[in-house]
C-alpha positions in Angstrom: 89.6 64.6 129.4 86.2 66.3 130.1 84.8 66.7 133.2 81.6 66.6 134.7 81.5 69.9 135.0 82.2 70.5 131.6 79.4 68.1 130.7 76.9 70.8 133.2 78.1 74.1 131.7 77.3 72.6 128.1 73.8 71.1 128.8 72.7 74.4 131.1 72.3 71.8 134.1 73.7 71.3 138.0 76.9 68.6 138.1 74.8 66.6 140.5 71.5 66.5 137.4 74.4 64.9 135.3 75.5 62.4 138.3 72.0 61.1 138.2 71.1 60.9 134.0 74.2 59.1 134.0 73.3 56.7 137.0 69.9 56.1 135.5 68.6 57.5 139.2 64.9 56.8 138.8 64.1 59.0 141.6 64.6 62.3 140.1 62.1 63.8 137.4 63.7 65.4 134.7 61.8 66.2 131.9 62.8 64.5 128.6 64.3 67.1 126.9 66.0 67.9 129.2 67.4 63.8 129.9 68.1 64.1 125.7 70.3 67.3 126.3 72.3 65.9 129.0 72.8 62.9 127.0 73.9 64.7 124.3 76.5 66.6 126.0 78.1 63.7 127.3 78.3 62.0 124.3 79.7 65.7 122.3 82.3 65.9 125.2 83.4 61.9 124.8 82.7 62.3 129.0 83.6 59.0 130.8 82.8 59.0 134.1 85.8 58.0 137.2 85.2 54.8 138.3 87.7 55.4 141.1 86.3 58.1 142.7 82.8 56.5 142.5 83.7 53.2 144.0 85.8 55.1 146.7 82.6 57.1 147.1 80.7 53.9 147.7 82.9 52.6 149.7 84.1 49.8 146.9 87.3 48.8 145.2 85.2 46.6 142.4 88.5 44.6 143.2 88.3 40.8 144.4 91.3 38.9 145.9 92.0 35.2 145.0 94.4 32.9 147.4 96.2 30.1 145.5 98.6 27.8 146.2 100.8 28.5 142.9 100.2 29.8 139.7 101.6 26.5 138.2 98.9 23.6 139.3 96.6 22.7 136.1 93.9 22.4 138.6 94.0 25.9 139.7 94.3 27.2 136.1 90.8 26.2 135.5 89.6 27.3 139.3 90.9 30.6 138.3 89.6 31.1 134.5 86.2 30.6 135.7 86.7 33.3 138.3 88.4 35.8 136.5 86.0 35.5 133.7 82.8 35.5 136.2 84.2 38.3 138.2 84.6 40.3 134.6 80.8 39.5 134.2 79.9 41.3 137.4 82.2 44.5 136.7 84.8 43.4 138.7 89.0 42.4 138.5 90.6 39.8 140.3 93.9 40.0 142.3 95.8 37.0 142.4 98.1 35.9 145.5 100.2 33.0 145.2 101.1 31.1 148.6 104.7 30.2 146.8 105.4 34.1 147.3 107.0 34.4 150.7 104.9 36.5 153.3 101.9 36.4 151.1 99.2 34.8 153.3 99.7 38.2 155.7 99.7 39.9 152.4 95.9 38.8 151.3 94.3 39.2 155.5 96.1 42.5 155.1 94.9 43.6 152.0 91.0 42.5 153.0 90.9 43.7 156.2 92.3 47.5 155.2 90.1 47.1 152.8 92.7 47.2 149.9 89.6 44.1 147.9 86.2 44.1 148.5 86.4 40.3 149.2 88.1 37.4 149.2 88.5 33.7 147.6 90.6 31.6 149.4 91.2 28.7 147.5 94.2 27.3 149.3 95.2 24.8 152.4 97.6 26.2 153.7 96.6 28.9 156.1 95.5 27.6 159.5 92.2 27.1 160.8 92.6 29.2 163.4 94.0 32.4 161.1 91.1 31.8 158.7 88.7 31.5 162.2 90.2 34.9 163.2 89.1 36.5 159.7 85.6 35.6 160.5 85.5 37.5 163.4 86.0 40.7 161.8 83.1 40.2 159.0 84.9 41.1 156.3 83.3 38.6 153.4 85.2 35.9 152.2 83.9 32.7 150.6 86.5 28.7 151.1 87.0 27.5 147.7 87.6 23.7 147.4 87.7 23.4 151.5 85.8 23.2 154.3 86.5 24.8 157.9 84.3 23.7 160.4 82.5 27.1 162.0 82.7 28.5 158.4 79.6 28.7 156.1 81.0 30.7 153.1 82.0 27.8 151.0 82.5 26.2 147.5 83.1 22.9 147.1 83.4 19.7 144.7 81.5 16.3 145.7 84.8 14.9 146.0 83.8 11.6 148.1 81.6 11.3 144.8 84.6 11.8 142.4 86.4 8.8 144.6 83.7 6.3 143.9 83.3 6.9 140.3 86.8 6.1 140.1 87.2 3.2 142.6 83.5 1.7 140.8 85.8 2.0 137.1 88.5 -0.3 138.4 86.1 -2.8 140.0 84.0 -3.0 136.9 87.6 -3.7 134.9 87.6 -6.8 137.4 90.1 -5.3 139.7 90.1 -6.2 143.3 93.7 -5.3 144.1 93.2 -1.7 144.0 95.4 0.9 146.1 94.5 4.6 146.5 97.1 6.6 146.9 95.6 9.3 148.3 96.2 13.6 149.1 96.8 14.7 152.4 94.1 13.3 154.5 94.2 16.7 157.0 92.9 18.5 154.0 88.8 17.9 153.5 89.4 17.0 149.9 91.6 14.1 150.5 89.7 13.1 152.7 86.4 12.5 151.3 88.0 11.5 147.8 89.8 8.4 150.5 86.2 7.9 151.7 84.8 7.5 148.5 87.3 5.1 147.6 86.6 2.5 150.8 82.7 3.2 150.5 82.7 1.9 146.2 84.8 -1.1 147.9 82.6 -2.3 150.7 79.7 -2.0 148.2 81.9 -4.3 145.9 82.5 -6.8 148.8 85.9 -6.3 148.4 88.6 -6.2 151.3 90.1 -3.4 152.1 93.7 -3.4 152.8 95.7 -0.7 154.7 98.8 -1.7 152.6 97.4 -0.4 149.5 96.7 3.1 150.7 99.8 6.1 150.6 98.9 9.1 151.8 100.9 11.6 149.9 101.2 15.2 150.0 100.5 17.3 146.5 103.4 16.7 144.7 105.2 14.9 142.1 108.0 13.7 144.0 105.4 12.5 146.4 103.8 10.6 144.1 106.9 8.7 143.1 107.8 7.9 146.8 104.5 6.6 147.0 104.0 4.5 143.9 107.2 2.8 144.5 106.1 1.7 148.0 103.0 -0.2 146.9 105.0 -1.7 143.5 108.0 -3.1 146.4 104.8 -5.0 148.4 104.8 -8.7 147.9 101.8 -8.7 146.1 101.4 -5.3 145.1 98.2 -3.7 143.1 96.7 -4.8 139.7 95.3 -1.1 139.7 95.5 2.5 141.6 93.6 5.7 141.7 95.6 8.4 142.3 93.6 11.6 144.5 95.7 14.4 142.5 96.7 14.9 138.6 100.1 16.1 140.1 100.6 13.3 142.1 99.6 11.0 139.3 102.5 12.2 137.2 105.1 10.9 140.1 103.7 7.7 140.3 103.5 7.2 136.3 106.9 8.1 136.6 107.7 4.9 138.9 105.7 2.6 137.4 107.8 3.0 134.1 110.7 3.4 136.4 110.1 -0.2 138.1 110.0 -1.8 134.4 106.3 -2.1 134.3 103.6 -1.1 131.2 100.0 0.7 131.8 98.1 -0.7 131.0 99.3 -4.4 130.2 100.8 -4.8 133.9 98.8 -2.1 136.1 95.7 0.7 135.8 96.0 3.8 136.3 93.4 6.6 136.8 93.2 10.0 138.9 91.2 13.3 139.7 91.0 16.3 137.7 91.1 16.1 133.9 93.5 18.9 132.9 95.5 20.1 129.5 98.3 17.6 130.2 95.9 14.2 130.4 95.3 13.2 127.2 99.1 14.6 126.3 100.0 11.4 128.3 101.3 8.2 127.2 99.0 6.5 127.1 96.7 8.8 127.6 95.3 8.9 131.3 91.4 8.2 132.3 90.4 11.2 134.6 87.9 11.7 136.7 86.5 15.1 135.6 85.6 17.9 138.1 84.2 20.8 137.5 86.9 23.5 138.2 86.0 26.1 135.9 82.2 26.3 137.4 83.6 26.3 140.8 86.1 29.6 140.1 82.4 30.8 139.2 79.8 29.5 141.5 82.8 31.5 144.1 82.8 34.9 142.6 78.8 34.7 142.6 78.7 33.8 146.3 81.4 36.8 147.6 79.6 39.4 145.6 76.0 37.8 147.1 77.8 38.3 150.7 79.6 41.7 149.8 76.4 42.9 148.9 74.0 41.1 151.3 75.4 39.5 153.9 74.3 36.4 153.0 76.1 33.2 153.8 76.2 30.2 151.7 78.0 27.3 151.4 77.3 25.6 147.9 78.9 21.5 146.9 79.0 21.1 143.0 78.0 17.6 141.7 79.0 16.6 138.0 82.1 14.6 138.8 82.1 12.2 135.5 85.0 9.7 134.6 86.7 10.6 130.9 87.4 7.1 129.9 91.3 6.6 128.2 94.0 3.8 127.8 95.6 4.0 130.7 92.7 1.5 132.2 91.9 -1.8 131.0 90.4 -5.2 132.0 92.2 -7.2 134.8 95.1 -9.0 132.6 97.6 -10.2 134.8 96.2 -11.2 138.2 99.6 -12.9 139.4 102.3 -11.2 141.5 104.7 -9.0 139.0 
């Protein structure tokens, strides 16, 4: 390979003339011959210059790190396409860390604070407040994906409590009024607000809300199950549910079939997150879509704005729109099953 002194011995020029044609340094007059003869040389001598050494120079890896909680979750498929294909956009690769690898959320502090990635997503909710608090301290750039930490204003999240009523106004407008939510951890922000979009769109429907028909469930399948079952074994169990989480929504389609029932003949069904596997389903499930693929971008836009500036941002992405399948339908059978 040809070197950049190579390139300066065949255009009659210093190495550091080369450094700054190739750099397009504005600040330096060299005549246009000159510019054209450098030029030249480096395209003669197939030069190519080492990114390496000029992003160790500048103090930069070019290399972003990503926190997930597993490589298997539809939802963070599309979180992650968007990133890796903005973070190609910028000139940049991103290094994945999944929280199912044991030891890995030392691994990703580690790796940003020795300055192993430039910056960092974390699009998990697992690490503790506290840990993620600590990080802040030492000003090394990282941006919350899908979370909010109180304290923290690097941040990039979906209007979730929106999502929650656009599912919860769906059902009502079926003519439901016995609709549970069965909902995602409500520690986690996103739970949260997708559980208090649900009771807002049902006090502006005048309809009662009853603690009965709400399971908390963690982000599971088996989860969803467990919970399903418990509202289908109430004595007057729901006409309709909205489930928080695509993955939990496959556990409690599992029960529902499992207790003997039809979708959508004997109950609706309809969740968050409109991924590969939801019109795969049978029936096919109405979704609420999110935009997952823009957040993975509107992310690796922000960390490079805060790697290069310093800015902070925090940014909430609207757009939450309901993809309407046959898994809802008008209220048929109000009676107890």
């Amino acid at each position: 390979m040809s070197t950049l002194k190579d390139v300066a011995k065949l255009a009659g020029v210093h190495p550091s003339v080369i450094s700054r044609v190739i750099n397009n340094n504005k600040d330096l007059n060299i005549k246009p011959a000159t510019r054209e003869r450098i030029l030249s040389a480096v395209k003669e001598l197939n030069y190519r210059p080492n990114l390496p050494a000029r992003n160790l120079k500048n103090s930069e890896t070019k290399m972003l790190g990503m926190a997930v909680p597993d490589f298997y979750n539809p939802v963070y498929a599309s979180v992650i396409h968007g990133a890796e294909d903005q973070a190609a956009n910028e000139g940049y690769n991103l290094f994945l860390f999944s929280m199912k690898q044991k030891g890995m959320e030392k691994n990703y502090f580690s790796s940003l604070q020795d300055g192993q990635i430039d910056g960092l997503l974390i699009a998990n909710s697992i690490s503790n407040d506290p840990e993620v608090l600590e990080l802040k301290q030492t000003n090394k750039p990282f941006v919350l994906v899908n979370r909010f930490i109180s304290g923290i204003n690097n941040y990039v999240v979906l209007n979730d409590e929106r999502g929650g009523e656009i599912a919860t106004e769906h059902l009502i407008n079926l003519g439901h009024t016995r609709i549970a939510n069965i909902t995602g951890p409500l520690y986690t922000s996103t739970g949260l607000a997708r559980f208090q979009g649900f009771r807002k769109r049902l006090k502006k429907g005048n309809i009662t809300f009853n603690p009965s028909y709400v399971q908390e469930s963690e982000h599971t399948q088996e989860n969803g199950y467990i919970s399903m079952k418990k509202l289908l074994e109430l004595p007057e169990p729901p006409t309709a549910v909205f489930v928080a989480n695509i993955i939990v929504c496959l556990g409690a389609l599992e029960a529902i079939y499992d207790h003997g029932l039809s979708i959508p003949d004997d109950i609706s069904i309809i969740s968050i997150h409109d991924t590969y596997v939801s019109s795969s389903l049978n029936p096919p499930l109405t979704t609420i879509k999110m935009p997952l693929y823009e957040m993975g971008q509107k992310a690796v836009k922000q960390l490079i704005l805060l790697i290069k500036s310093g800015q902070e941002h925090g940014s909430m992405l609207e757009n939450a729109s309901i993809v309407i399948r046959k898994s809802t339908s008008v209220l048929r059978r109000p009676e107890s099953f």
